[in-house]
Backbone as JSON, one array per atom type, in Angstrom:
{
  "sequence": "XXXXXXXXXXXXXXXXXXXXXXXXXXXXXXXXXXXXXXXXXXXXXXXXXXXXXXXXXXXXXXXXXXXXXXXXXXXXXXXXXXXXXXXXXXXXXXXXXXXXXXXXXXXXXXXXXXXXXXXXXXXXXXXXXXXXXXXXXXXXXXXXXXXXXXXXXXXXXXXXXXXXXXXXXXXXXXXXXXXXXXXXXXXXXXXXXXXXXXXXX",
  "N": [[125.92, 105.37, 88.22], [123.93, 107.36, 89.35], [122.13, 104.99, 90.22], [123.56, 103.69, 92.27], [123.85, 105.95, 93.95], [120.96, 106.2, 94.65], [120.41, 103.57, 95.66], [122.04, 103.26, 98.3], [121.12, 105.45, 99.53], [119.33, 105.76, 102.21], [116.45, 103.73, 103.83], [113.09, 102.55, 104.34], [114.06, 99.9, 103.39], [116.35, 99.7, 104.06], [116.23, 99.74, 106.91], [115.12, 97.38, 107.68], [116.42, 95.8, 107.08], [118.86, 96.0, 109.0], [117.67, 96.37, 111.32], [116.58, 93.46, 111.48], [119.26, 92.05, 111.18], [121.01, 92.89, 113.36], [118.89, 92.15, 115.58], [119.11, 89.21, 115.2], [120.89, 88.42, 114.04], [123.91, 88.4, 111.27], [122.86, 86.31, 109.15], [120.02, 86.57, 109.38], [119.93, 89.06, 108.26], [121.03, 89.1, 105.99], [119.47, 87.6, 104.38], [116.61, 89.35, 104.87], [117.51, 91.02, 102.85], [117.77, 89.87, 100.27], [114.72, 88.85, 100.17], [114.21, 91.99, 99.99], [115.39, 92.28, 97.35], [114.15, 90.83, 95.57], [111.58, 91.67, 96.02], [111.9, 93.92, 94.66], [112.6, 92.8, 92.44], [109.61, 92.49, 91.43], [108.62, 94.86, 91.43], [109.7, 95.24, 88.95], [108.75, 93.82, 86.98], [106.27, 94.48, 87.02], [106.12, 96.75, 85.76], [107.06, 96.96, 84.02], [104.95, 95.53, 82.5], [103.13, 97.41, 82.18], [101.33, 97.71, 84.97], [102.21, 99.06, 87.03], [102.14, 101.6, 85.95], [99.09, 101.99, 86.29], [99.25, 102.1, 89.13], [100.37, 104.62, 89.49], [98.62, 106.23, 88.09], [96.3, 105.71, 88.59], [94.47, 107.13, 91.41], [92.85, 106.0, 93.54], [94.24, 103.47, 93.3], [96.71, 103.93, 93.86], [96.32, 105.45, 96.55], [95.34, 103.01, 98.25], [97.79, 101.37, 98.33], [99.57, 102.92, 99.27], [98.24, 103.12, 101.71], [98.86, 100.64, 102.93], [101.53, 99.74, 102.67], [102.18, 102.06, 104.58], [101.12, 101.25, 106.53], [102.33, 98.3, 107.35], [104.81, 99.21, 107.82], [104.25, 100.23, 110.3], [103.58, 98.87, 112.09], [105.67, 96.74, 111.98], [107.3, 98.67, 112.65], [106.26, 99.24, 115.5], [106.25, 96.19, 116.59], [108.99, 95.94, 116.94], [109.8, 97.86, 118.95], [108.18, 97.01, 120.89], [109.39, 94.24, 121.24], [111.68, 94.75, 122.35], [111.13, 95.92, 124.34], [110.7, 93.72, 125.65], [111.39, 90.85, 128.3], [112.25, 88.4, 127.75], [114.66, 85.94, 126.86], [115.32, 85.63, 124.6], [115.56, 87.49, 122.72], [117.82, 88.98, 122.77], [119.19, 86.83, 122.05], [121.36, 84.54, 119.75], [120.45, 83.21, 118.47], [117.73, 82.99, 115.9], [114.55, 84.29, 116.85], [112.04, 82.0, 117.48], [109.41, 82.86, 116.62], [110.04, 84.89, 114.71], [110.83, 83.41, 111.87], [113.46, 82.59, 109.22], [111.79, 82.61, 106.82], [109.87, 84.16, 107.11], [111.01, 86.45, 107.59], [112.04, 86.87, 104.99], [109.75, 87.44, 103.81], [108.89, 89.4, 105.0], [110.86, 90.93, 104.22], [109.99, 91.06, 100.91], [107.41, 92.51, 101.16], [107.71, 94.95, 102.35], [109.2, 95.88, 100.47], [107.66, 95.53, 98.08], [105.05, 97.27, 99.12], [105.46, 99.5, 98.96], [104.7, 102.32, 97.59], [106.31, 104.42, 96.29], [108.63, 103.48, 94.99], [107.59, 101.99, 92.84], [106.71, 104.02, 91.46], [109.06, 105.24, 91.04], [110.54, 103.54, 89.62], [109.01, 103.92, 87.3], [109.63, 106.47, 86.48], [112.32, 107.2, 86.61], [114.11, 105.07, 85.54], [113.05, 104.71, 82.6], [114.47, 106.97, 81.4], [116.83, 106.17, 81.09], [116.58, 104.75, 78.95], [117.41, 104.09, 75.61], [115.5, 105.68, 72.72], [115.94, 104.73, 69.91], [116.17, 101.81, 70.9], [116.37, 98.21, 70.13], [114.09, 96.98, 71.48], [112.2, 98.31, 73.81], [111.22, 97.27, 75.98], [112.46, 95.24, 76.58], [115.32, 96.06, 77.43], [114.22, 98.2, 79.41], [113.88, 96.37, 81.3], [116.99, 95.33, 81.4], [118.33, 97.33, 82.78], [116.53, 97.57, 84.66], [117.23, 95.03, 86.52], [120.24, 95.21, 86.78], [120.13, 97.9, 88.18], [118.43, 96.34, 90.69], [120.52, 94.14, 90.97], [122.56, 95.87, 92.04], [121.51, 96.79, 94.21], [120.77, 95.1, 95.77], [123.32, 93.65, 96.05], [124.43, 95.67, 97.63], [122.77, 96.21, 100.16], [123.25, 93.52, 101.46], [126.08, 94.06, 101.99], [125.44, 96.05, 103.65], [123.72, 93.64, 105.65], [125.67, 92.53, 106.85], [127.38, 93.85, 107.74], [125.92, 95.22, 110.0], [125.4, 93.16, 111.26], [127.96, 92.45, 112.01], [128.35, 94.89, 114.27], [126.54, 94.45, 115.62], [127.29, 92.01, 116.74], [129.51, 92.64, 118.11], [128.66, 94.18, 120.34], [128.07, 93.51, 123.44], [126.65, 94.21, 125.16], [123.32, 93.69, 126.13], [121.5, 96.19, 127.11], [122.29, 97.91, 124.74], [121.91, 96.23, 122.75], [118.92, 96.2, 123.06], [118.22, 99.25, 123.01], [119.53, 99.51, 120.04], [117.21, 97.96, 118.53], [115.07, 99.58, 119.64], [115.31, 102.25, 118.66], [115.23, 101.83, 115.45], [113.15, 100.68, 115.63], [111.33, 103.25, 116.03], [112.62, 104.44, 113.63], [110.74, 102.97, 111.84], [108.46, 103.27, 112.41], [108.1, 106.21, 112.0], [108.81, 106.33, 109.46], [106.78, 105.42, 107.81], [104.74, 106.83, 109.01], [105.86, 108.76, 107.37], [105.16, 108.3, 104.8], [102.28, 107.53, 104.58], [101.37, 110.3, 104.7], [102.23, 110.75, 102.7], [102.07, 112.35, 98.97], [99.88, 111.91, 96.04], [101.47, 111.12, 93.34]],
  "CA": [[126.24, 106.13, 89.43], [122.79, 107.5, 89.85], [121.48, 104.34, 91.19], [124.25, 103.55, 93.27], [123.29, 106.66, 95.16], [119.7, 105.97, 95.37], [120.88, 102.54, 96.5], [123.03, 103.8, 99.79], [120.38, 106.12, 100.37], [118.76, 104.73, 103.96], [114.94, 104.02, 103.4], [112.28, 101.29, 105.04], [114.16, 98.19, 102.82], [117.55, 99.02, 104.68], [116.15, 99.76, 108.07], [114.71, 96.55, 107.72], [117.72, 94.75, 107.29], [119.44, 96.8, 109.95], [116.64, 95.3, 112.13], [116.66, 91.91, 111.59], [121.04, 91.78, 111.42], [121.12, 93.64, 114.97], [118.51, 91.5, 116.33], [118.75, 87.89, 114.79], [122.29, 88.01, 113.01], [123.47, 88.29, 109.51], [122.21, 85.54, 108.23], [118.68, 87.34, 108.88], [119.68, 90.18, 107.82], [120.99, 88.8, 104.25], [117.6, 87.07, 104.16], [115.9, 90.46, 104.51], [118.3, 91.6, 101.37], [117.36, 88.94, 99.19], [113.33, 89.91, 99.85], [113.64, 93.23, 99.12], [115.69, 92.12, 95.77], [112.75, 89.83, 95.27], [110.7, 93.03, 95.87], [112.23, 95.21, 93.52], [112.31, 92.4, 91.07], [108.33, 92.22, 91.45], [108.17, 95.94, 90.51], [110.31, 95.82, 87.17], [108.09, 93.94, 86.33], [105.19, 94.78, 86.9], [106.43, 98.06, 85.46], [107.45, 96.47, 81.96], [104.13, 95.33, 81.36], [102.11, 98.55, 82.45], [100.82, 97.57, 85.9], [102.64, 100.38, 87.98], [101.03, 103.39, 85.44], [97.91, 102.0, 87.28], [99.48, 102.91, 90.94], [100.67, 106.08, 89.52], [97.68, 107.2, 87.4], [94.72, 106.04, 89.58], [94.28, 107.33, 93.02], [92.45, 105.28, 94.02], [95.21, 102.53, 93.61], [98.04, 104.74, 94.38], [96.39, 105.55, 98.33], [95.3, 101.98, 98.83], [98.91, 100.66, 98.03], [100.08, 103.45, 99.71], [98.14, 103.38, 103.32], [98.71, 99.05, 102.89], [102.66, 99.95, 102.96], [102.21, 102.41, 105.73], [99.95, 100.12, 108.21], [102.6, 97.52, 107.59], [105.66, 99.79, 108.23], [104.19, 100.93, 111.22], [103.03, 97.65, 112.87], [106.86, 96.34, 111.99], [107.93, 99.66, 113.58], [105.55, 98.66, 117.11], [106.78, 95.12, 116.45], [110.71, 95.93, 117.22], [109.19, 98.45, 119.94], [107.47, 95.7, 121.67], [110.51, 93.2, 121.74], [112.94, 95.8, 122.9], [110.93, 95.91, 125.53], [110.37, 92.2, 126.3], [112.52, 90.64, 129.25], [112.23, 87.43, 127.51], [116.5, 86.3, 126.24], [114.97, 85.76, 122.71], [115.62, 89.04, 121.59], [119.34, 88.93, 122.77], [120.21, 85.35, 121.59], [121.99, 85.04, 118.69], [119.61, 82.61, 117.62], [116.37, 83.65, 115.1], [113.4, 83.81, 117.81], [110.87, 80.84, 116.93], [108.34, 83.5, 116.04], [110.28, 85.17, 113.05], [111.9, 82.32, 111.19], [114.0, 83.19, 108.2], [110.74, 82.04, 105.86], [109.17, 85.58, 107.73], [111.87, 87.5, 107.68], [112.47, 86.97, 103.58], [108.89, 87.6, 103.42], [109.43, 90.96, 105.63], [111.5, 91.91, 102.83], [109.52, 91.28, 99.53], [106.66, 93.02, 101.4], [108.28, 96.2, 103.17], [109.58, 96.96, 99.21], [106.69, 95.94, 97.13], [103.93, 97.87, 99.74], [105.6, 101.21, 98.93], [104.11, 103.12, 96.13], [107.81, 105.44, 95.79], [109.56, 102.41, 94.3], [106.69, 101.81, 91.72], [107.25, 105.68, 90.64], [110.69, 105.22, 90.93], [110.79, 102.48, 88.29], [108.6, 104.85, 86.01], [109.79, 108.13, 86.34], [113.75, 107.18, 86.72], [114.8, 104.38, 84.53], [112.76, 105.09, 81.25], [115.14, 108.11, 80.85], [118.15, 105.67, 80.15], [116.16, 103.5, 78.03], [117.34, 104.44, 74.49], [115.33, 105.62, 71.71], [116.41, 103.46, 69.04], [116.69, 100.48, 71.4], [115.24, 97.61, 69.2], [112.94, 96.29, 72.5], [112.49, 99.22, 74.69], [110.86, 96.35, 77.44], [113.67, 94.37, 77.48], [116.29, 97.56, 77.77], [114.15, 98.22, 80.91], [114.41, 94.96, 82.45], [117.51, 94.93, 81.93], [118.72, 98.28, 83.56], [116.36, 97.24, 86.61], [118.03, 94.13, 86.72], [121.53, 95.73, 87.19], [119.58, 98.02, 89.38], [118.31, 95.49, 91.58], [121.7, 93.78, 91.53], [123.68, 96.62, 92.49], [121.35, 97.48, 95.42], [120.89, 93.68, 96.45], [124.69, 93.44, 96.82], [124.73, 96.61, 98.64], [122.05, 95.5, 101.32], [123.98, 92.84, 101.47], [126.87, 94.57, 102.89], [125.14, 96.4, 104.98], [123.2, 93.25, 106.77], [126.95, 92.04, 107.6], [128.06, 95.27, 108.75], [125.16, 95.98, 110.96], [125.58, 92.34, 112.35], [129.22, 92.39, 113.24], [128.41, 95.37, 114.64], [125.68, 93.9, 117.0], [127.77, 90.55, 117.62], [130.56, 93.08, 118.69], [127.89, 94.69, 121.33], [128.22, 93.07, 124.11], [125.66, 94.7, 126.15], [121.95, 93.71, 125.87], [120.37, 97.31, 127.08], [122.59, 98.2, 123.82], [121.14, 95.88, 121.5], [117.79, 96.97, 122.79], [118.26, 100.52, 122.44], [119.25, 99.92, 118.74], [115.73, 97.57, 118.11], [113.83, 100.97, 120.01], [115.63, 103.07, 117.46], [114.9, 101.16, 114.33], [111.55, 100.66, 115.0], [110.84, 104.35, 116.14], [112.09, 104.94, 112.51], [109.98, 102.34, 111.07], [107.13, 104.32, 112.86], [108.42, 107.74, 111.45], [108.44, 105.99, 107.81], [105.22, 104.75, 107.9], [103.88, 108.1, 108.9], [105.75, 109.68, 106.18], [104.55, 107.65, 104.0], [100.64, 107.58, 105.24], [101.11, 111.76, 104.26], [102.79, 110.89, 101.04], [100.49, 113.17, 97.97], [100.09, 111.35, 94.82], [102.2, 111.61, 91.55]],
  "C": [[124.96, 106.65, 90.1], [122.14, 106.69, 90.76], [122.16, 103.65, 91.74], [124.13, 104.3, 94.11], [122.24, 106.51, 95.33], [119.63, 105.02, 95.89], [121.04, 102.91, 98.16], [122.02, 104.56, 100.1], [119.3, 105.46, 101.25], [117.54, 105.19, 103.26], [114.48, 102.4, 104.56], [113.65, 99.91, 104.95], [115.75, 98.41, 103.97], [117.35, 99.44, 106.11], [115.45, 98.79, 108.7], [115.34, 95.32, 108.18], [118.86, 94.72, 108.09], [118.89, 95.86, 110.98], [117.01, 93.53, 112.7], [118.3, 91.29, 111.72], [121.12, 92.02, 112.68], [120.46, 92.46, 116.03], [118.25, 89.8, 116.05], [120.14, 87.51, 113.97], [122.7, 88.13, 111.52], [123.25, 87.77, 109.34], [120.63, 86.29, 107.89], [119.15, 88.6, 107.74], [119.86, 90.1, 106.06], [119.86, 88.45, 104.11], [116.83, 88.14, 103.66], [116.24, 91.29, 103.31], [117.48, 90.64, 100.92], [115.77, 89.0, 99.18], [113.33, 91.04, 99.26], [114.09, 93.11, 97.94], [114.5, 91.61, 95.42], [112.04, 90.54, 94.83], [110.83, 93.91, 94.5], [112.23, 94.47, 92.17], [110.17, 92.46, 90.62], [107.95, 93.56, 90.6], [108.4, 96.38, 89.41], [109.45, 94.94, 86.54], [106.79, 93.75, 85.99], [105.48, 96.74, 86.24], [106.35, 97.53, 84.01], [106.11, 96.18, 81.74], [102.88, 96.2, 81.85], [101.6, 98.43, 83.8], [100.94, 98.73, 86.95], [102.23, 101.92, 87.44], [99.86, 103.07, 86.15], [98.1, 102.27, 88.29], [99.62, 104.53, 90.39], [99.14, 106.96, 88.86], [96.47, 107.01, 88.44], [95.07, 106.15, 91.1], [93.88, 106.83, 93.82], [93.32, 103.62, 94.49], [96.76, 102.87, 94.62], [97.72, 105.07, 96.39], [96.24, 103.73, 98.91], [96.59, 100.95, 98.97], [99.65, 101.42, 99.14], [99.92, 103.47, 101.83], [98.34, 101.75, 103.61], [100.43, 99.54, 103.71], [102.39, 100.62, 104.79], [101.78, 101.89, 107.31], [101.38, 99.42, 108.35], [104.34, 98.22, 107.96], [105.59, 99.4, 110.06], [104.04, 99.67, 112.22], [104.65, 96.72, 112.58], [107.64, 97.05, 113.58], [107.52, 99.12, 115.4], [106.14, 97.61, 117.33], [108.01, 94.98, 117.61], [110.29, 96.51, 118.63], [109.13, 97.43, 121.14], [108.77, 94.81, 121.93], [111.24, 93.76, 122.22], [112.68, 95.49, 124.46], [111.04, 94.83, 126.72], [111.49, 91.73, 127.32], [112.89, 89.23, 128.59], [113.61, 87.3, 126.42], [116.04, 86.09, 124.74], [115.47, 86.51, 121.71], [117.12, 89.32, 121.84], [120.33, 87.63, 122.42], [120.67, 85.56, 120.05], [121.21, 83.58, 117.92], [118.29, 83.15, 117.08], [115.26, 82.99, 116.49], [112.26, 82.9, 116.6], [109.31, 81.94, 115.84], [108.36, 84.32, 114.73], [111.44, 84.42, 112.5], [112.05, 83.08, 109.77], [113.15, 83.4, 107.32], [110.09, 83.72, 105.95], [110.03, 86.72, 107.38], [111.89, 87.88, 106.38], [110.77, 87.53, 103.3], [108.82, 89.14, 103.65], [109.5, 92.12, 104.58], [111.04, 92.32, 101.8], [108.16, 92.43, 99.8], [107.01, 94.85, 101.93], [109.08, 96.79, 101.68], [108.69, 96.91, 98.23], [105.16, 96.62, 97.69], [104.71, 99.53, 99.12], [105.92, 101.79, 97.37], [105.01, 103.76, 95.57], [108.55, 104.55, 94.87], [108.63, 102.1, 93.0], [106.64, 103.26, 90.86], [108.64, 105.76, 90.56], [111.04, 104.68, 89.13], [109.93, 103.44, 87.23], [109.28, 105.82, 85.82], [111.21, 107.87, 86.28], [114.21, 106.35, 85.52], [114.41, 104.18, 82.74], [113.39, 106.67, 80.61], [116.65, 107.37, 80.4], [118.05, 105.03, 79.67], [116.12, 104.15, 76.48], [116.25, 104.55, 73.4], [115.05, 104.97, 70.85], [116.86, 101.8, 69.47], [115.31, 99.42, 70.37], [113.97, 96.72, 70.14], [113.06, 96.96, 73.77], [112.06, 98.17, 76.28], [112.24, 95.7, 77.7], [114.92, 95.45, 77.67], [115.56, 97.65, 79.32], [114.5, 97.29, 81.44], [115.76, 94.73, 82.94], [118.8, 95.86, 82.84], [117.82, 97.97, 85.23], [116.84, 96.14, 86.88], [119.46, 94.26, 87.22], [121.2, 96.72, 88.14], [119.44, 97.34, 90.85], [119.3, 94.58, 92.14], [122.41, 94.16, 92.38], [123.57, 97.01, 94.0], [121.18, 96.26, 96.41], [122.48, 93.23, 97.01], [125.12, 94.6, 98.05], [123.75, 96.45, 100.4], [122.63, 94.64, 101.78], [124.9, 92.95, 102.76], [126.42, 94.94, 104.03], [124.18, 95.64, 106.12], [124.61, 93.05, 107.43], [127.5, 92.69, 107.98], [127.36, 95.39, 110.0], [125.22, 94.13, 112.1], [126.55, 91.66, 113.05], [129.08, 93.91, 114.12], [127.55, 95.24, 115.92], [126.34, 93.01, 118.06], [129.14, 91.38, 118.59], [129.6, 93.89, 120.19], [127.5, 93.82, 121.96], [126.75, 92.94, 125.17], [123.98, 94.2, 125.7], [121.39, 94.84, 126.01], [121.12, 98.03, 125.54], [122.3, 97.9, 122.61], [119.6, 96.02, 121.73], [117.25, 97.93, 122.6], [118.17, 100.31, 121.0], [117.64, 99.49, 118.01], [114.76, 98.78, 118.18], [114.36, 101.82, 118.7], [115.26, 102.45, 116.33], [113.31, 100.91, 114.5], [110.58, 102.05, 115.53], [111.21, 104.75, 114.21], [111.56, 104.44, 111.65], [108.7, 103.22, 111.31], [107.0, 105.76, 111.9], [108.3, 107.24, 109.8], [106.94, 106.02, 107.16], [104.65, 105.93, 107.9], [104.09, 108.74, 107.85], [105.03, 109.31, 104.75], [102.75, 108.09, 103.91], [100.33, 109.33, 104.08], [101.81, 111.8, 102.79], [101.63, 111.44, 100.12], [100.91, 112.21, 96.68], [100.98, 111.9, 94.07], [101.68, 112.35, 90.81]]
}
């Protein structure tokens, strides 16, 4: 239950996939799910075999991971900005514009969840509290709680690219689907910053 609510809770990976469903269809937007699963598989395990105590313990790793994420938030965030604006029908067809093909988009994903340093403390600080004791291979016990992790929140992204892109295909209006792009990438902007001011572990 725990990480079914930290799932549902809105962050970069599902305002990502918000993004790309709204403005390219679900199919993107599942795409952008299946990166950030990708993502989150990258950090279990690089967690299982010590790599992420190096983001959390050195500072030096922990800001450079940290202002990498935030640049690339923020330059997403401008991104959407920028096309909102564009007059060019690209951004209202219901076809993927030539310039972010699905290949981009999945990439989008693995990048926009393994740039942010919270998910690499996440995986330390959260799931080695339900990793038993007496388990006879405390690595593979993690793996395989972030594995059902990463499932649970990969199906839930999921949902919500196909929600957010019958909810586009039902919006009729173009200044409506460019309002939502301005919104989504004002809070890619606002992430990014929070991020940027994030204090170490």
């Amino acid at each position: 239950m725990a990480g079914v609510l930290l799932n549902i809770t809105p962050g970069p990976d599902m305002a990502l996939i918000m993004a790309r469903s709204t403005q390219q269809g679900t199919q993107a937007g599942i795409v952008a799910a299946l990166g950030v699963g990708v993502g989150a598989f990258l950090h279990i395990g690089a967690a299982a075999l010590g790599l992420s105590t190096l983001i959390v313990t050195s500072a030096l790793a922990f800001t450079v991971l940290k202002w990498l994420g935030a640049l690339y938030l923020t330059y997403l965030g401008f991104a959407l900005l920028r096309s909102s604006f564009s007059r060019q029908p690209a951004l209202h067809s219901a076809q993927p514009p030539a310039a972010v093909g699905l290949r981009q988009v999945f990439l989008q994903g693995v990048l926009t969840n393994v740039l942010n340093p919270k998910v690499a403390v996440f995986f330390l600080a959260f799931l080695p509290q339900f990793v038993s004791a007496d388990a006879p291979s405390k690595v593979a016990s993690f793996i395989a709680l972030g594995l059902l992790f990463d499932t649970v929140g990969t199906a839930w992204n999921i949902a919500v690219a196909c929600l957010a892109g019958r909810v586009a295909a039902s919006a009729a209006s173009a200044r409506l689907k460019a309002w939502l792009a301005r919104a989504l990438g004002a809070v890619f902007v606002g992430v990014g910053l929070k991020l940027a001011l994030a204090q170490e572990p």
